[in-house]
DRENDOVO-340839 format. One record per residue (C-alpha): x, y, z; residue in three letters; residue number from 0; chain. Coordinates in steps of 0.5 Angstrom, whole numbers, always signed. Example, Ala and Ser with C-alpha at 12.3 -4.5 7.8 and 13.67 -1.06 7.14 Angstrom:
NODE     x     y     z doza tikol lumgu
NODE   +25    -9   +16  ALA     0     A
NODE   +27    -2   +14  SER     1     A
//
This chain:
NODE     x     y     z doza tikol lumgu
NODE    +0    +0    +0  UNK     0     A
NODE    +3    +7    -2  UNK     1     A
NODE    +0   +10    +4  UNK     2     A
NODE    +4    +6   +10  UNK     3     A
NODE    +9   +11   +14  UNK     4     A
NODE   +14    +6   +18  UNK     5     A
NODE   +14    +8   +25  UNK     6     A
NODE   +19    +6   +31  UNK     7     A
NODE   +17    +7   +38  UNK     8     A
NODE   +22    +3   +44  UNK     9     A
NODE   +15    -1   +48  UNK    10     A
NODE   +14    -9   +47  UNK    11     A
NODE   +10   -12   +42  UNK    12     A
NODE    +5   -14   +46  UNK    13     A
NODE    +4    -7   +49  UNK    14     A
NODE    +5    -4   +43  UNK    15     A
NODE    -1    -8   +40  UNK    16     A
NODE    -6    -7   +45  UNK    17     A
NODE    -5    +0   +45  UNK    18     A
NODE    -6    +1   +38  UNK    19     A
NODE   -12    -4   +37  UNK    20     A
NODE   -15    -1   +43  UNK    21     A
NODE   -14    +6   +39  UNK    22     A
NODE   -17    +3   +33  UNK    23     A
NODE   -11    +3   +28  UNK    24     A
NODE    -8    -2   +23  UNK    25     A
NODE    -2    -4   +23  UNK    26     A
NODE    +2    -7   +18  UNK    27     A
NODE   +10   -11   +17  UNK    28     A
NODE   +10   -12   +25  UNK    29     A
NODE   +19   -13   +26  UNK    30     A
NODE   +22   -13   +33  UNK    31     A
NODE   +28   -10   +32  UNK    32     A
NODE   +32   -11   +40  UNK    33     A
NODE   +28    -6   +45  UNK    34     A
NODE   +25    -4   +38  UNK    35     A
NODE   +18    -5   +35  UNK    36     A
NODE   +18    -2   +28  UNK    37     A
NODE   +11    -3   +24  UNK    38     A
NODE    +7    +1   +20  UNK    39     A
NODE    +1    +5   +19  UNK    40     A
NODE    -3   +10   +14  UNK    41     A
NODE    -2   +17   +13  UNK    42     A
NODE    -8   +19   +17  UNK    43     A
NODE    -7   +14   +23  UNK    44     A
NODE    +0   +18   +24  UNK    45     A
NODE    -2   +24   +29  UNK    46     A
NODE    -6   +19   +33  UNK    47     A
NODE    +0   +14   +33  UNK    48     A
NODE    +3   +20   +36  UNK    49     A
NODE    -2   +21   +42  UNK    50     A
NODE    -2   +14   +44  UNK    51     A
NODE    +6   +15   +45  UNK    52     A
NODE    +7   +21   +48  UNK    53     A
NODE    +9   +19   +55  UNK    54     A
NODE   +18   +20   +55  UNK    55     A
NODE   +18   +14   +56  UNK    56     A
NODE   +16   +11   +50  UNK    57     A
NODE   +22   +14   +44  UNK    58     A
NODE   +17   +15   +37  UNK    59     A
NODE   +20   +16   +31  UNK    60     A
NODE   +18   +16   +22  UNK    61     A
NODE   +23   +12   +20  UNK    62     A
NODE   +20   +13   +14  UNK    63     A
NODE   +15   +17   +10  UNK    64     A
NODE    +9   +12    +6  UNK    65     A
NODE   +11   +12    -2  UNK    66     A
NODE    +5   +17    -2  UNK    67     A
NODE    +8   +23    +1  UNK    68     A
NODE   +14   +21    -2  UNK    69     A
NODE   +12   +21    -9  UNK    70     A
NODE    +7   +27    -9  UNK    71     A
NODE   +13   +32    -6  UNK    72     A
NODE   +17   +30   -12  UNK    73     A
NODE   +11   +29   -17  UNK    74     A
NODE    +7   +35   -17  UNK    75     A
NODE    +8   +35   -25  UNK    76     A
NODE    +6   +28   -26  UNK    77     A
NODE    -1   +28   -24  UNK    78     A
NODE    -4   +23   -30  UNK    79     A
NODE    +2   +18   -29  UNK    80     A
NODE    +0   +19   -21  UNK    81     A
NODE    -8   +18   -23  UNK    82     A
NODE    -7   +11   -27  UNK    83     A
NODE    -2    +8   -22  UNK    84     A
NODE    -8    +9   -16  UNK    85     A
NODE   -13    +7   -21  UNK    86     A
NODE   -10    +1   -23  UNK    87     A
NODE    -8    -1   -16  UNK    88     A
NODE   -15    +0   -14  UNK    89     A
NODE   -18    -4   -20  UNK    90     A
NODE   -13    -9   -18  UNK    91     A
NODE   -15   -10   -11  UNK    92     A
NODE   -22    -9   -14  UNK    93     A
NODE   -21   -15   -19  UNK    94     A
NODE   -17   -20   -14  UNK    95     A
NODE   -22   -18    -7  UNK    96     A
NODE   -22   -26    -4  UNK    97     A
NODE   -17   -30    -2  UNK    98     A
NODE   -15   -35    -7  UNK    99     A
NODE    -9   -39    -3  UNK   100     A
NODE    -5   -38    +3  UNK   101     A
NODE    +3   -38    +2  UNK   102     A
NODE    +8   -38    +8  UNK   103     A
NODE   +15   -37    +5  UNK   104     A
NODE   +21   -35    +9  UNK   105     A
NODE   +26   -37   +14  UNK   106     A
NODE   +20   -39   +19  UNK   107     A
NODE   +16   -43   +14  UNK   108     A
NODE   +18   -49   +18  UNK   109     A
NODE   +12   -46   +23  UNK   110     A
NODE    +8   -47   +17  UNK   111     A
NODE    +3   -51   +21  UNK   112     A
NODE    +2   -47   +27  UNK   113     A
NODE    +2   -40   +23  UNK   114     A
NODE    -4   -42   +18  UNK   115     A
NODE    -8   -44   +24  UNK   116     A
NODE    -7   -37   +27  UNK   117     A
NODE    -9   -34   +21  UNK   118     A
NODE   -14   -39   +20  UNK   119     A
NODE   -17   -37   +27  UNK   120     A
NODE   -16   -29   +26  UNK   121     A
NODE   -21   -30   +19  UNK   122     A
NODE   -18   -31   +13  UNK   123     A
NODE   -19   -37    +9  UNK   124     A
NODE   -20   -39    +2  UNK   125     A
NODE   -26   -35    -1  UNK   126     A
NODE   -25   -30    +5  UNK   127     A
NODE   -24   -23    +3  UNK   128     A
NODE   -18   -20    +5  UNK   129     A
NODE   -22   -15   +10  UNK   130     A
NODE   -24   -21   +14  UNK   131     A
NODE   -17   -23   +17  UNK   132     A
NODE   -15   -19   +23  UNK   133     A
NODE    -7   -17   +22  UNK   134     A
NODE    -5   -13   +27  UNK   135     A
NODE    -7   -19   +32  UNK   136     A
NODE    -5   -25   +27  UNK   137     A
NODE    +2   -21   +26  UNK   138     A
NODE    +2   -21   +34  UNK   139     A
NODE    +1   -28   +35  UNK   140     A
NODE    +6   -30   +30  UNK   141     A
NODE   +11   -26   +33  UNK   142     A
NODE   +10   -29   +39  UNK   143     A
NODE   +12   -36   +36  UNK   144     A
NODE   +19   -39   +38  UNK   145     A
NODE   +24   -36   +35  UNK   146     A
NODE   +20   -31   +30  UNK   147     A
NODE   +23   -24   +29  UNK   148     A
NODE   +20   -21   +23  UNK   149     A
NODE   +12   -22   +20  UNK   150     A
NODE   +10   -19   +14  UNK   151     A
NODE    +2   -20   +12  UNK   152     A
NODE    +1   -18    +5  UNK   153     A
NODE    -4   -20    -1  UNK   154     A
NODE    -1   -21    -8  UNK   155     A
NODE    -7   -21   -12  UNK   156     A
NODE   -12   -28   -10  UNK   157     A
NODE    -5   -30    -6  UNK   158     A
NODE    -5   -28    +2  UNK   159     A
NODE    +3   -28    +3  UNK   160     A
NODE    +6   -30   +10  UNK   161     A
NODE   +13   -27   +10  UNK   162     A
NODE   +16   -31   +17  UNK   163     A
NODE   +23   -30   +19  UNK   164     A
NODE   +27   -34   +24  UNK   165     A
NODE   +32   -33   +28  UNK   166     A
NODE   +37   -39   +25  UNK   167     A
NODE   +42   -39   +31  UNK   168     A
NODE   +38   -38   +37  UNK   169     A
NODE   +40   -44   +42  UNK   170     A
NODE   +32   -47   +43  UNK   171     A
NODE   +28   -52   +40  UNK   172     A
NODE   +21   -52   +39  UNK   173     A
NODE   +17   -57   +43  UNK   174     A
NODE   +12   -61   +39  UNK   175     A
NODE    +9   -63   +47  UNK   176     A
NODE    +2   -61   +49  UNK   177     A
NODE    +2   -56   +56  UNK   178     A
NODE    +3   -60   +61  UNK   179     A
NODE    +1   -58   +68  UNK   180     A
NODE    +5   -59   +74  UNK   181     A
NODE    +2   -57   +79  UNK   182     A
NODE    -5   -58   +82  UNK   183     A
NODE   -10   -53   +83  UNK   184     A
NODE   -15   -47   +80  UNK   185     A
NODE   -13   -44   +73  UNK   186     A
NODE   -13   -37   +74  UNK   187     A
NODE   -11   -36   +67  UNK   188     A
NODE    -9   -38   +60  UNK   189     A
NODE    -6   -36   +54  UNK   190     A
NODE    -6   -41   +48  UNK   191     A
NODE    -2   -37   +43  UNK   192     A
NODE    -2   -43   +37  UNK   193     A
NODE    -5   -49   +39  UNK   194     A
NODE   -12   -52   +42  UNK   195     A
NODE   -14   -49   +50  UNK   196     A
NODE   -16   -55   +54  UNK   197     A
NODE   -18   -52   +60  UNK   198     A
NODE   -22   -45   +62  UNK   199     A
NODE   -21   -40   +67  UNK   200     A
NODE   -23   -43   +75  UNK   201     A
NODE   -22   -50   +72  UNK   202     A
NODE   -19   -54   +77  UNK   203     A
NODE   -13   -58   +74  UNK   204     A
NODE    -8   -63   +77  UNK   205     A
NODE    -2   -66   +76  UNK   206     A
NODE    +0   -69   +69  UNK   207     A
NODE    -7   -65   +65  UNK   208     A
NODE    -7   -62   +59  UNK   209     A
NODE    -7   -55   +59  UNK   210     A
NODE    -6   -53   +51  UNK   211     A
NODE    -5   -58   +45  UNK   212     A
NODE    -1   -58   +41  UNK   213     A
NODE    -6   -58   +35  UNK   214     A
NODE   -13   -55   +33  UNK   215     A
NODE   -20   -59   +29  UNK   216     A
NODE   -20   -58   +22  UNK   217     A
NODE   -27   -60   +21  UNK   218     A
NODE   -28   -67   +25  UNK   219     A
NODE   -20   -69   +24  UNK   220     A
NODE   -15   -66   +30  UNK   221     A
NODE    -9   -63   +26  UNK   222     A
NODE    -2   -64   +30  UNK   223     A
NODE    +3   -57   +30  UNK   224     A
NODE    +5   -53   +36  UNK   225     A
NODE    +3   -50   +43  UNK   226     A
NODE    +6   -44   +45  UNK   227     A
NODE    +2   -41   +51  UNK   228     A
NODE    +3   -40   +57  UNK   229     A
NODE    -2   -42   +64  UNK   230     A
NODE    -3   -39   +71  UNK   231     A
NODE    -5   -44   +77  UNK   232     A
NODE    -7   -42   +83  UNK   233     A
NODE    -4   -46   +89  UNK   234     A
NODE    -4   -47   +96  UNK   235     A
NODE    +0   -50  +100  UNK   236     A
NODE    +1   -52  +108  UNK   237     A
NODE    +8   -53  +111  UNK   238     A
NODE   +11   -54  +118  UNK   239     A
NODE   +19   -51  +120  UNK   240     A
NODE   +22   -53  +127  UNK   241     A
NODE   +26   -46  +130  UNK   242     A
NODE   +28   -45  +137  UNK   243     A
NODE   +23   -39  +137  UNK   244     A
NODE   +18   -35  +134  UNK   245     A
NODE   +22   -29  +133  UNK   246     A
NODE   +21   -24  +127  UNK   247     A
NODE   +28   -28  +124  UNK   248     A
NODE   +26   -35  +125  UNK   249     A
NODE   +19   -34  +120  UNK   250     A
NODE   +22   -30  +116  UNK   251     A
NODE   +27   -37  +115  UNK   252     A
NODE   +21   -41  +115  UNK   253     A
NODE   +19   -37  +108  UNK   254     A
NODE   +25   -39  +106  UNK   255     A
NODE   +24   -45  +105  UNK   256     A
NODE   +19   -46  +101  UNK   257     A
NODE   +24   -44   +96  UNK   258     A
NODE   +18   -40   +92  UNK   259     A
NODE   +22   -35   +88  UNK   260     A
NODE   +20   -36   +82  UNK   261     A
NODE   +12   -36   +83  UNK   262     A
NODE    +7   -30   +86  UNK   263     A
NODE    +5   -30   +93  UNK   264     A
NODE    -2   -29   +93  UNK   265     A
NODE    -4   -29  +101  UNK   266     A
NODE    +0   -32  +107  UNK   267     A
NODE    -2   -34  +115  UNK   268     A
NODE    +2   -37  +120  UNK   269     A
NODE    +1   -40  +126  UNK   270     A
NODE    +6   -42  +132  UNK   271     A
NODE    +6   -49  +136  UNK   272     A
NODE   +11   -51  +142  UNK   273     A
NODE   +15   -56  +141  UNK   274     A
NODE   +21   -60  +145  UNK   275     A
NODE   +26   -56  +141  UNK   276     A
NODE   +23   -49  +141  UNK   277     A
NODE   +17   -47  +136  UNK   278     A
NODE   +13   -51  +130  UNK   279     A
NODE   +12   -45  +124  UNK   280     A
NODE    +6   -47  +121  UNK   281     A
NODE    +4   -43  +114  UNK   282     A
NODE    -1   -43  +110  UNK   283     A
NODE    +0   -40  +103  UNK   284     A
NODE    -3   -38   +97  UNK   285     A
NODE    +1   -37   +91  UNK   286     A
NODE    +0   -37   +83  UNK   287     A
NODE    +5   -42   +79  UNK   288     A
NODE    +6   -40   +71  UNK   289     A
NODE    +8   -45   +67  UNK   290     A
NODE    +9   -44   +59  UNK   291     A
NODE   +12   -48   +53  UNK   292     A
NODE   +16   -45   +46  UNK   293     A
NODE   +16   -38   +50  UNK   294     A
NODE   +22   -35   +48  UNK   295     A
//
């Protein structure tokens, strides 16, 4: 589109895309370029861009200026070569409307499986106009796969081109595994990114249940590709430690020893019993286990 300004702005893709679904606006050729997330939107979406950005934390630039206002700066005395171009490309878009075929091309074709249920999932499909795919979110998504660096989601003629990078030298390797819980407790929260959710918010879950699949239903057939996501289980938990008293340091020791540092305390409570050798700290706690598959 000759209409698309590349913009730069240092925020994490995933914050950047909820801010600027919540506004409304397109955005086109999503890329993560280190603390950088470079994508483009129309001419007229540039200002509200701005807007969105403008707290000093966020460092927002135009890397680019769309093709539009570069050839119209130059072009002034090109007026009917300009007219033709923006009636043939409008009878082009006009001619091929639907979505004929699927392509996905680049480095990251090897996570073909996983990006056509993405697209599939976001409304694009054979016979679907292009309109009906969502390409902010479906581009979100795809970066969000193991390994992905670039995304690009054009439409070439009745083709709908997916252009997936992927970083060759990363030291991963995708898990073809479903989601497994290891904990046991209540679901307080799930992200399927690819793949199929096997449980809900508020579900009680134990250990060894499935949490995402690694696949989706094509119809009445399951069809096997990745999962990448991520689950949050609520748990709780009853411990006893021994200590010769019930000082301030000995139930900051017995904290300890839970060794919960990777997970988040919801709520804790103790209580003291004597004991031959000085107190027992018992505690109760609530806490939030995250576990995730092919999140890099």
């Amino acid at each position: 589109m000759n209409n698309l300004a590349k913009i730069r702005v240092t925020s994490t893709v995933e914050n950047a895309l909820k801010k600027l679904r919540k506004a409304e606006i397109s955005v086109y050729d999503c890329k993560k370029r280190g603390a950088d997330f470079i994508f483009c939107v129309k001419d007229k979406d540039i200002k509200k861009v701005f807007a969105i950005f403008a707290k000093p934390c966020y460092n927002i630039v135009v890397e680019r200026e769309s093709l539009a206002k570069r050839l119209l700066s130059g072009a002034v005395l090109r007026v009917g070569i300009l007219t033709g171009a923006v009636v043939f490309a409008a009878a082009a878009f006009l001619s091929n409307f639907f979505i004929l075929k699927i392509e996905v091309e680049g480095s990251g074709a090897y996570l073909k499986s996983a990006v056509l249920q993405i697209i599939g999932e976001e409304g694009a499909g054979e016979w679907k106009p292009f309109s009906s795919l969502d390409v902010p979110v479906a581009s979100g998504r795809i970066l969000s796969l193991p390994g992905v660096t670039f995304c690009n989601i054009s439409k070439r003629g009745s083709v709908l081109s997916v252009d997936v990078e992927a970083d060759g030298h990363a030291n991963y390797k995708v898990s073809r595994d479903n989601l497994v819980s290891d904990v046991s407790g209540k679901v307080a929260g799930l992200a399927a990114i690819c793949g199929t959710a096997a449980v809900s918010t508020g579900d009680a879950v134990s250990v060894g249940d499935v949490l995402i699949y690694a696949g989706t239903m094509v119809g009445d057939k399951f069809e096997s590709g990745i999962a990448v996501g991520y689950a949050e289980i609520e748990c709780k938990k009853t411990a006893e430690y021994s200590a010769p008293d019930d000082s301030e340091e000995s139930i900051r020791r017995a904290y300890a020893s839970l060794l919960l540092d990777k997970d988040r305390v919801i709520s804790r409570s103790h209580f003291i019993e004597p004991s031959e050798d000085g107190v027992l700290i018992i505690m109760e706690i609530n806490y939030l286990h995250k576990i995730s598959i092919n999140l890099t």
